[in-house]
N, C-alpha and C positions, 0 to 999 in steps of 0.2 A: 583547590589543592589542600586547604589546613584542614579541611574535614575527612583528607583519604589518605588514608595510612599507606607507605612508600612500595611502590612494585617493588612483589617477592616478599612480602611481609602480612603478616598476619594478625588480627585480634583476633582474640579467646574469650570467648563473652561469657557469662555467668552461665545461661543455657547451655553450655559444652565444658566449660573447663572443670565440670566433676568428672568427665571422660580422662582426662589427663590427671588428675587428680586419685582416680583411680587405678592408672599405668602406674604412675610415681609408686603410690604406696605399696603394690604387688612388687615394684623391682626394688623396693628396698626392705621388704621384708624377706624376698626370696636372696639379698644380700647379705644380710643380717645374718640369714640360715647357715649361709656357705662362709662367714665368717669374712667379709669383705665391710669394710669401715668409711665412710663420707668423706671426700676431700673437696673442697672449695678452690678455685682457682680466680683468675679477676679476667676478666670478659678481652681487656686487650692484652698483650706480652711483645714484647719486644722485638723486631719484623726477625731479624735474625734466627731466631729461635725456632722459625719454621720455615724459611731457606734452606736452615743444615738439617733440621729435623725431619720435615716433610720432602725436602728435595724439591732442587730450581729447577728441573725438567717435568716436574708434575703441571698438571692443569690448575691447581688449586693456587699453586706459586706463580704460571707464567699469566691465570686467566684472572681468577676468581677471589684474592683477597685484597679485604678494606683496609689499604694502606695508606697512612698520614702520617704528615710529620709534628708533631705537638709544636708549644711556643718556644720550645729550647731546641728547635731543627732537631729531636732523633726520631728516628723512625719507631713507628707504632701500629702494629695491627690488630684487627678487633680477629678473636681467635677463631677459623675454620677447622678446626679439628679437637679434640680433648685430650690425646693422649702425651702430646711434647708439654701443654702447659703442666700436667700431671708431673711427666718426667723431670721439667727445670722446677718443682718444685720439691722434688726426692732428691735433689741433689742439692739444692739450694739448703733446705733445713738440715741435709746431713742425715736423711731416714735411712740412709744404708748401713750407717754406723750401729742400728737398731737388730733387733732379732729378727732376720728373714723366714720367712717368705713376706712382703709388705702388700698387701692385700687391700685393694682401693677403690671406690666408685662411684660415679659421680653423675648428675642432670645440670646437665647445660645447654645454655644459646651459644650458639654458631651461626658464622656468617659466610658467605661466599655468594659470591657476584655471578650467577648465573642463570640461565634461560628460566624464569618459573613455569614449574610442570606438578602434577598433580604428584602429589608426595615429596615434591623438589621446593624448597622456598629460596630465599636469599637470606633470611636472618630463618632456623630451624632448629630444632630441639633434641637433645642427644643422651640418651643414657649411654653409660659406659663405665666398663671395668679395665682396672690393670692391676696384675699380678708381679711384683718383681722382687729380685734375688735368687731367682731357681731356673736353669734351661731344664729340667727333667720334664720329658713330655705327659707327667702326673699333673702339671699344672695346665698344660694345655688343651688335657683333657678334663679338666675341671671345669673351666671357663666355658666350654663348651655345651658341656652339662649342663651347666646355670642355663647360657641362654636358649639351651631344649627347653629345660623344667619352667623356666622364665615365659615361651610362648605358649607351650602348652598347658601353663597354668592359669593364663586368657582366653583361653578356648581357641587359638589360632591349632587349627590342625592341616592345613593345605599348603606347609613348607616341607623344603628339601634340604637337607645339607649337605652342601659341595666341601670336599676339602682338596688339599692342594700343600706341597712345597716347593716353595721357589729357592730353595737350596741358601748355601752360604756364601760369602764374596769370593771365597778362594773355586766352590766348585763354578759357580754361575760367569765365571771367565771363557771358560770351554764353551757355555751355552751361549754367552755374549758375541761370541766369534762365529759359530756354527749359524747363530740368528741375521747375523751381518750377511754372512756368506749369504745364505738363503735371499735376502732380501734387496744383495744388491744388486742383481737385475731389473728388482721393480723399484728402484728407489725413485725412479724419477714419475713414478705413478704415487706418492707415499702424500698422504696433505702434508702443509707445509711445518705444521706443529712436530709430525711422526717423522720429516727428512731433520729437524733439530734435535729428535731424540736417536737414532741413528749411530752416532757417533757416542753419546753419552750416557743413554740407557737405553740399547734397543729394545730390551723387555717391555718397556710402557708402549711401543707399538702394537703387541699384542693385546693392550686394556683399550685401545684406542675406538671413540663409538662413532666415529666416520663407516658407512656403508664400503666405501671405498676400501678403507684399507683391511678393514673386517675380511672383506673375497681375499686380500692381497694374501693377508696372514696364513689363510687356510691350508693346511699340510706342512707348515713351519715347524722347526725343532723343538718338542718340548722339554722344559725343566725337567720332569721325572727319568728323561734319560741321561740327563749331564750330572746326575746327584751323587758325592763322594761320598765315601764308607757312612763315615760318621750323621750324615743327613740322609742316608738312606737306610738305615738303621734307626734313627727318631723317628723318622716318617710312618715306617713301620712300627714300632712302639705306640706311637700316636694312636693307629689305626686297633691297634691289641687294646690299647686303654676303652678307645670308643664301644668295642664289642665286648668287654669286659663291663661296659656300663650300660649296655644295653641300649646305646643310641646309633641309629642306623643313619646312615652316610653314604655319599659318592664319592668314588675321586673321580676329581675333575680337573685335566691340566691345562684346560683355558683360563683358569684362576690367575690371576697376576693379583690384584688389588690396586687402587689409585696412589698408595702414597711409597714412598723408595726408602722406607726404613724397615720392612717385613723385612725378615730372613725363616728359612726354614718355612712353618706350618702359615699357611693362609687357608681363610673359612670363610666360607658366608649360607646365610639362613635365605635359600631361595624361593618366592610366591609366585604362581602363575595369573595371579587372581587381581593385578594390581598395575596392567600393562608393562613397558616396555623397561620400567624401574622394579624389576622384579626384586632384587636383594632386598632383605628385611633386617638384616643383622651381616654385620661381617667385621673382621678382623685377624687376628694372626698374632707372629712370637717378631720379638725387636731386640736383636741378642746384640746390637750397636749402638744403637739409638742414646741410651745412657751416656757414654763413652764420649759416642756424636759432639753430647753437646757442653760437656767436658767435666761429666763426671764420672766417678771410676767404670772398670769392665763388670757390668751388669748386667744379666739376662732380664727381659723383661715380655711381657705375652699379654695380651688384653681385644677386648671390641668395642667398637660403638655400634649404637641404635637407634635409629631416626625415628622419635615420637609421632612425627605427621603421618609416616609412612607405615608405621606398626597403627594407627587407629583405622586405615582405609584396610589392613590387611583382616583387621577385626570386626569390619563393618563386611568384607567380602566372605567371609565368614559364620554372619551372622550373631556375630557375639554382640547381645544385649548388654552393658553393662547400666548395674543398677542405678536410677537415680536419686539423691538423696531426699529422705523423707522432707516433708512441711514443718511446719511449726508445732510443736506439741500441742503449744495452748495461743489463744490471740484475744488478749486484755479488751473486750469493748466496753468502752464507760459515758454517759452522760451525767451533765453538768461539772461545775468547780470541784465538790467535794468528790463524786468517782472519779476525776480524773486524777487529783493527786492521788488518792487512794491507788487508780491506776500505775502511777508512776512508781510507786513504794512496791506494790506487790509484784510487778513486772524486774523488778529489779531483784528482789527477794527471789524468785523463781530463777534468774538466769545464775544468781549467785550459786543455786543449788542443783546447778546443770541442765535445766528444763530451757529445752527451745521456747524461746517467749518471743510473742510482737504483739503491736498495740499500735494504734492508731496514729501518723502525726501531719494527717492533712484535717483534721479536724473534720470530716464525715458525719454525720449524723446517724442514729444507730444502724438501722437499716443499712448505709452503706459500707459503714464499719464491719459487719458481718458479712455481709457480698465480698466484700475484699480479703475478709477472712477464709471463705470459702475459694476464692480465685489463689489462696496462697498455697493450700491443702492442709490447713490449722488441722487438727484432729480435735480441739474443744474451743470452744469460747467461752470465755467466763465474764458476763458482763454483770455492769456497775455503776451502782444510781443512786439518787437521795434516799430513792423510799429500800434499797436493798440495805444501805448502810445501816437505816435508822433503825430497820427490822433483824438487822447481822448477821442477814448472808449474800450471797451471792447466786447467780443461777450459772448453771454450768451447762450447758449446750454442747451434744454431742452432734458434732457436724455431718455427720456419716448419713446418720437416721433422723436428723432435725428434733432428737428428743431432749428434753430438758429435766432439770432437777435444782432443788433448792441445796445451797449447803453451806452451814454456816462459817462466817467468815475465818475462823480461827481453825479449821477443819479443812480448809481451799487447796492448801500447798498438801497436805500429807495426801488426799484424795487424788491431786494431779500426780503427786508421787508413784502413786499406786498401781496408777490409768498407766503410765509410762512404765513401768516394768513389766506388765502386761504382754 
């Protein structure tokens, strides 16, 4: 058991985590672009905080989060979602007091206690943005934008984007009631999770991934008929921004999303290519959420984006990403005197930006080279009594096994050289 890391969890071993290494840097450069800035949050937050934020009727709250009580009895959960710890943090510091729009995004672990499936873990990886200070659906066409220009700048070309509003609290009373109606003749067919949500959010029956209730649902009242002036007018808007920026879209009014603090626009980035977990991206606008959890009335819109499940979407794809080159140069030396000499110019070199490694199982040359070669060194520069005493070195092009003498005060500007190349 101490040698296997906990079901639903994962190691990232050096042979892979240039893959992720790789996502990280494409989403924060294409954030950087869009003018969105880093926030840090701390891995657990205060159970409450996603009770009111996330909602006690979701699956995340009734199933799937890491709840403990520390040694001073309060309750503590390690965070399933990124967007509430965001939000009690813009309210915490007072960033609304700041010049809006506040523009923010973030990679983080997530935890939730659930079945592991392929793109699904128990502890998972998350990019995410959140926009807040502006309900004008300019921002939520933005975010959206990002995460087109974001997959299609990985080379994911085999997604769809569904959009969807789930209206406001004042219009989604009408559809609450109408969805009731509908539903309760089959309530007593409903699992027993969707007859608790019934009463208190019947809309989460419609997200519900029981087969069963899935049939029940089918032909049920949807959100885009119960939607008042003012959110059927965004909606629309929304859809004007989308074709004004050239990103092409569904509407799709099976969209609900898992968590009970959407209002208005909900999204998600769909892949056929990655089984029965098709979404690759999804999110939506939080025009309460703020408020919720008791900071002033603030509009606020964002996504997350599950790292495990965007790399199979890019392996189904085909996208190659590059991996990072070997070592420029690999120090092999014999005896005492190469090897401090070793240790002085190896050090010299990385000072001056040069991938450097050298030997430190003590190999003998022969193996020193072989090792160098198994690392994908691009040069060897090896070193010995009779090089020193003569002042130079021989430099070993790994490629073609050719060599060349070059004198020792001349090593570094040559490797310099070879590297710019």
């Amino acid at each position: 058991m101490l040698t296997n890391a906990p079901k639903g969890t994962k190691d990232i071993m050096p042979k892979d985590v240039y893959k992720w290494q790789y996502v990280e840097k494409k989403f924060r450069e294409i954030c950087n672009n869009y003018g969105f800035k880093e926030v840090r949050t701390p891995v657990f937050e205060h159970t409450e905080l996603f009770t009111r934020g996330v909602g006690d009727t979701t699956d995340i709250v009734e199933k799937q989060m890491y709840t403990f009580k520390d040694y001073a009895q309060r309750s503590i959960t390690l965070k399933p979602e990124g967007t509430s710890p965001v939000v009690r943090a813009f309210v915490e510091h007072k960033t609304y007091a700041e010049v809006q729009p506040t523009k923010m995004f973030y990679i983080i672990p997530c935890f939730r206690y659930e079945k592991p499936q392929s793109g699904r873990l128990r502890e998972f990886h998350q990019l995410g943005i959140e926009t807040f200070g502006t309900g004008n659906m300019l921002a939520d066409a933005e975010i959206i934008g990002l995460a087109s220009d974001f997959l299609s700048e990985l080379g994911i070309k085999d997604v769809e984007l569904h959009i969807n509003s789930i209206g406001c609290p004042e219009c989604r009373k009408k559809h609450r009631e109408a969805l009731r109606e509908f539903l309760l003749p089959k309530y007593d067919q409903l699992c027993d999770a969707c007859k608790g949500r019934f009463d208190k959010n019947p809309m989460r029956i419609l997200d519900c991934k029981s087969p069963v209730c899935q049939k029940l649902v089918q032909g049920a009242p949807m959100m885009l008929d119960y939607l008042c002036d003012d959110c059927r007018n965004a909606f629309e808007e929304l859809q004007a921004n989308l074709t004004a920026m050239g990103v092409d879209f569904v509407v799709d009014p099976g969209i609900v999303r898992g968590l009970d603090y959407y209002t208005k626009t909900a999204f998600e980035f769909v892949s056929n290519n990655i089984g029965a977990q098709g979404t690759v991206c999804g999110g939506g606008r939080y025009d309460n959420l703020i408020e919720e959890i008791g900071g002033p009335a603030i509009p606020g819109v964002g996504f997350g984006l599950g790292i495990e499940r965007l790399l199979l979407v890019m392996e189904a794809n085909g996208v190659e990403i590059p991996e990072p080159d070997g070592a420029s140069a690999f120090i092999a030396f014999m005896g005492e005197r190469g090897r401090n000499y070793a240790l002085k110019l190896t050090r010299e070199l990385r000072d001056m930006g040069i991938k450097t490694e050298m030997d430190v199982l003590a190999r003998n040359l022969k193996g020193q080279l072989k090792y160098a070669d198994r690392i994908g060194a691009k040069y060897a520069v090896v070193i010995g009594d009779n090089e020193l005493d003569e002042g130079v070195v021989i430099l070993k092009d790994m490629a073609n096994s050719t060599q060349e003498s070059v004198k020792i005060e001349n090593i570094k500007n040559v490797l310099i050289e070879k590297k710019g190349r």
